[in-house]
C-alpha positions in Angstrom: 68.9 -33.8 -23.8 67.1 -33.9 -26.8 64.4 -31.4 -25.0 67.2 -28.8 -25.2 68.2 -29.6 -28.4 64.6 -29.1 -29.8 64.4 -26.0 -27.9 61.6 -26.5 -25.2 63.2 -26.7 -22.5 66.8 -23.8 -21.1 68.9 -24.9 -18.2 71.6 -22.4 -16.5 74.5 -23.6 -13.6 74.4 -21.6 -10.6 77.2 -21.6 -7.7 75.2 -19.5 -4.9 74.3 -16.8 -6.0 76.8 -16.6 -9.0 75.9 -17.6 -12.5 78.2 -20.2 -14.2 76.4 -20.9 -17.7 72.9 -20.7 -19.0 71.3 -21.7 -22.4 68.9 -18.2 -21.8 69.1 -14.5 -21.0 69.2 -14.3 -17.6 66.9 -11.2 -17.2 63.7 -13.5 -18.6 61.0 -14.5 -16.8 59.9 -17.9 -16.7 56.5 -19.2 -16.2 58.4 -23.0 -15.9 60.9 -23.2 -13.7 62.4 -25.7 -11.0 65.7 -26.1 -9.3 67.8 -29.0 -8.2 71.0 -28.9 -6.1 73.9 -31.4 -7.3 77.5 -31.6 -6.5 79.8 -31.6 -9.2 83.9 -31.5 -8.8 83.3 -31.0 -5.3 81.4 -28.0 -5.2 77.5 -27.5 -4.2 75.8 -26.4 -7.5 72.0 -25.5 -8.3 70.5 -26.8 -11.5 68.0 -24.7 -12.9 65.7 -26.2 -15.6 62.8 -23.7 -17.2 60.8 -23.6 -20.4 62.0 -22.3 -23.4 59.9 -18.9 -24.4 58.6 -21.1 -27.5 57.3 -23.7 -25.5 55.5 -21.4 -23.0 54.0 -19.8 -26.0 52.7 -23.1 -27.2 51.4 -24.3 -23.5 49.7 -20.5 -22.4 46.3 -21.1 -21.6 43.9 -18.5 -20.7 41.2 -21.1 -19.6 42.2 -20.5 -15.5 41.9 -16.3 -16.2 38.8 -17.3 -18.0 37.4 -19.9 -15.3 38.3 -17.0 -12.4 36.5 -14.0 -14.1 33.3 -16.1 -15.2 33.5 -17.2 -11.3 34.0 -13.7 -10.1 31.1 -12.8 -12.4 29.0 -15.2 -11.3 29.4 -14.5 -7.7 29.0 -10.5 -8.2 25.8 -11.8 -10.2 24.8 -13.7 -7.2 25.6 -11.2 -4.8 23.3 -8.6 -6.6 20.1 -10.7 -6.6 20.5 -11.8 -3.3 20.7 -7.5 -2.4 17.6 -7.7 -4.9 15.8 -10.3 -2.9 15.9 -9.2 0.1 15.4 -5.2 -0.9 12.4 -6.7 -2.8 11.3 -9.0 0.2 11.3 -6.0 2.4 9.4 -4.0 0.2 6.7 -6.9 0.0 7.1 -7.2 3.8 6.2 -3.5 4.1 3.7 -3.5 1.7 1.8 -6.5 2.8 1.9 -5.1 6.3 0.1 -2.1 5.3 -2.9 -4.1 3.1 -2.8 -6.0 6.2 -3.6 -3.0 8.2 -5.6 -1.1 5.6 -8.1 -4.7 5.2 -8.2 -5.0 8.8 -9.6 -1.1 8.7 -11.9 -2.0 6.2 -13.6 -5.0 7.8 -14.2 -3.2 11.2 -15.8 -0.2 9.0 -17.3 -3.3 6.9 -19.1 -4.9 9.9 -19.9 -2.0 11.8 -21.3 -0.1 9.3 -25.2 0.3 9.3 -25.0 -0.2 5.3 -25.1 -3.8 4.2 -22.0 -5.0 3.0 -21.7 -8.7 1.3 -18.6 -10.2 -0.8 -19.5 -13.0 -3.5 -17.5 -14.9 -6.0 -17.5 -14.9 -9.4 -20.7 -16.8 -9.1 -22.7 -14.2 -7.3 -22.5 -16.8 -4.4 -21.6 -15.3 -0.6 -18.5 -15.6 0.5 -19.0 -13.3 3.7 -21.7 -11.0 4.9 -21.9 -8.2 7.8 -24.7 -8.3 10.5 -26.8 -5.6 8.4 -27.0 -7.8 5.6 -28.2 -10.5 7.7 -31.2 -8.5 9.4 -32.1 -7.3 5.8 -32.5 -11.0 4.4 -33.8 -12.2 8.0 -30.9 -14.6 7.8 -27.8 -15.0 10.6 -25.0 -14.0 8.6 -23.1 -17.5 9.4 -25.7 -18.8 7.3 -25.0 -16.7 4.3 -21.4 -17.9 2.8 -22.6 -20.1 -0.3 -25.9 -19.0 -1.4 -26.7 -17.1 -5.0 -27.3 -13.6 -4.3 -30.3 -14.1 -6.5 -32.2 -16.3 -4.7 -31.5 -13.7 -1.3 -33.2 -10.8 -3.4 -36.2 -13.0 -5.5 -39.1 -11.0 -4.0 -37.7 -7.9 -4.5 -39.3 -5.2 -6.4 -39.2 -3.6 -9.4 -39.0 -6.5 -11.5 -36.4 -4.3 -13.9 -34.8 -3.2 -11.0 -33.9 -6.9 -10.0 -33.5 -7.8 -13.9 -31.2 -5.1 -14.4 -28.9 -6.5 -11.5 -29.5 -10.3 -12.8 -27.6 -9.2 -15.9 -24.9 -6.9 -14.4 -23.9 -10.1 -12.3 -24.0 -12.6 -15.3 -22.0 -9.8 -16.9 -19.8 -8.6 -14.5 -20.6 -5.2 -14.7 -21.2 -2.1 -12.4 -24.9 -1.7 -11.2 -26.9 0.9 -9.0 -30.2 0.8 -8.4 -33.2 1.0 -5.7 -35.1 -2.5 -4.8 -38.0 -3.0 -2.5 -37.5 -5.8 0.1 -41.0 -7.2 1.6 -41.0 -8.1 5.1 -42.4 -10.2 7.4 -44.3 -7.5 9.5 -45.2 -5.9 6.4 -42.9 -2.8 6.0 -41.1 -2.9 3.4 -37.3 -2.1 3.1 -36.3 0.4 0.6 -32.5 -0.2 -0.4 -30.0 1.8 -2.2 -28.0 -0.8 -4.1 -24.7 -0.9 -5.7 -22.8 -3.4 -7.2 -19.4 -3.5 -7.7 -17.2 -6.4 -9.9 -14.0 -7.1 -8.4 -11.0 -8.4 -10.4 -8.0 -10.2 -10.5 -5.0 -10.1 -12.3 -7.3 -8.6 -15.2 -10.0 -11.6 -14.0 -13.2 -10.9 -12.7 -13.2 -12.8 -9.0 -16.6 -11.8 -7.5 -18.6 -8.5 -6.4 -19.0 -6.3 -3.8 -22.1 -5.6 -2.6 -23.4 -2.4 -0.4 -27.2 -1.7 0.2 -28.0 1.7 1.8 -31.3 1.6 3.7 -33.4 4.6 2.0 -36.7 3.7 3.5 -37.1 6.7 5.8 -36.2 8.7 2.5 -39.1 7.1 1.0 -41.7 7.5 3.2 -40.9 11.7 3.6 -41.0 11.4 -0.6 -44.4 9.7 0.0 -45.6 12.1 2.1 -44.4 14.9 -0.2 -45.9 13.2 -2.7 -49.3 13.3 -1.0 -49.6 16.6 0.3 -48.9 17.8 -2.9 -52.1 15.5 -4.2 -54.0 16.8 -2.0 -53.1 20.6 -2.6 -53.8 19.7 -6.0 -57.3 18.3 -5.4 -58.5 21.1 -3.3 -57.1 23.5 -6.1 -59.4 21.7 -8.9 -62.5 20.9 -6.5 -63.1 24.6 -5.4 -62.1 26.0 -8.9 -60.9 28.9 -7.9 -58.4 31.1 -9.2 -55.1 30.6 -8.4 -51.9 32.4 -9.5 -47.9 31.8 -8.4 -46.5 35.0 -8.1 
């Protein structure tokens, strides 16, 4: 057996459970080992044929320990994002519930406020408009979504008033300011206005729009205004002396 000769390979004679001859210690280990029964002389004999320790030594391989632990970490890798995922997807589940409840909130304050409310894009064009908005334009506010918020409030007044929003909306900045709507009947509409940019992700994506009637405000200043005029006229028509104590 030239394998034995060479020194790869041990073999060892066993009669039961009783040792007759090995070519190794008998207290080693083998990692290659296999047995054979044969009958020699008459008697029932196991042949035992196992690796030598050099040839072990030259045939260990740690690829399988390898291929198990980069297998176990993979799956423990696996494991912890899918914990991840679904942690994270139930965070995003609870979160979107409540900007679901927190928008529906808004829009009911949005479109049954007396103020008028109107969303735009980055355009300054309508993208949705409460009823208040729509009486202050004279327009149904189905017929809003699309049109430039300019062209809405052209004949308002102050001129610098209107410039001054012109720019914040080319700018995308904030802008507050009072405006003078004419109407049909005559009376005009005196509005509180202030605009608001919106962004996303860091990216300006429209503007929100709230106009606060004021004209009732106005018309008490007015009157102030005038009763005070005339106080004043009746102080320098009848020259008289007057004093403030």
């Amino acid at each position: 057996l030239d394998e034995v000769r060479d020194g790869q390979f041990e073999f060892g004679l066993r009669a039961g459970r009783r040792p007759l001859y090995a070519t190794y210690a008998l207290a080693r280990p083998a990692r290659f080992a296999s047995e054979h029964p044969i009958e020699l002389a008459g008697l029932g004999l196991r042949l035992q044929v196992r690796g030598s320790a050099s040839f072990e030594q030259a045939h260990r391989s740690d690829m399988p320990r390898l291929f198990f632990l980069c297998a176990l970490a993979a799956n423990l890798l696996l494991t912890t994002l899918l914990i991840l995922h679904a942690r994270g997807r139930q965070r995003a589940e609870v979160l979107a519930a409540r900007l679901r409840q927190e928008l529906q909130g808004v829009g009911m304050v949005a479109r049954g406020t007396h103020n008028a409310v109107c969303l735009t894009d980055a355009d300054a064009r309508l993208s949705w408009a409460n009823d208040s908005f729509g009486n202050l334009v004279a327009q149904r506010p189905t017929d809003l979504p699309g049109q430039l918020l300019q062209e809405l409030l052209r004949q308002a007044e102050p001129a610098e008033t209107l410039g001054g929003l012109q720019w914040s909306l080319a700018q995308g900045h904030v802008f507050a300011g009072e405006l003078r709507l004419p109407r049909a009947e005559g009376d005009a509409h005196w509005v509180n206005l202030d605009l608001q940019p919106l962004h996303d992700a860091g990216k300006l994506s429209g503007f929100a729009l709230i106009l606060t009637d004021v004209s009732r405000l106005k018309r008490v200043e007015g009157e102030l205004q005038r009763h005070a005029q005339r106080l004043q006229n009746i102080l320098e028509g009848t020259a008289v002396g007057t004093w403030e104590w």
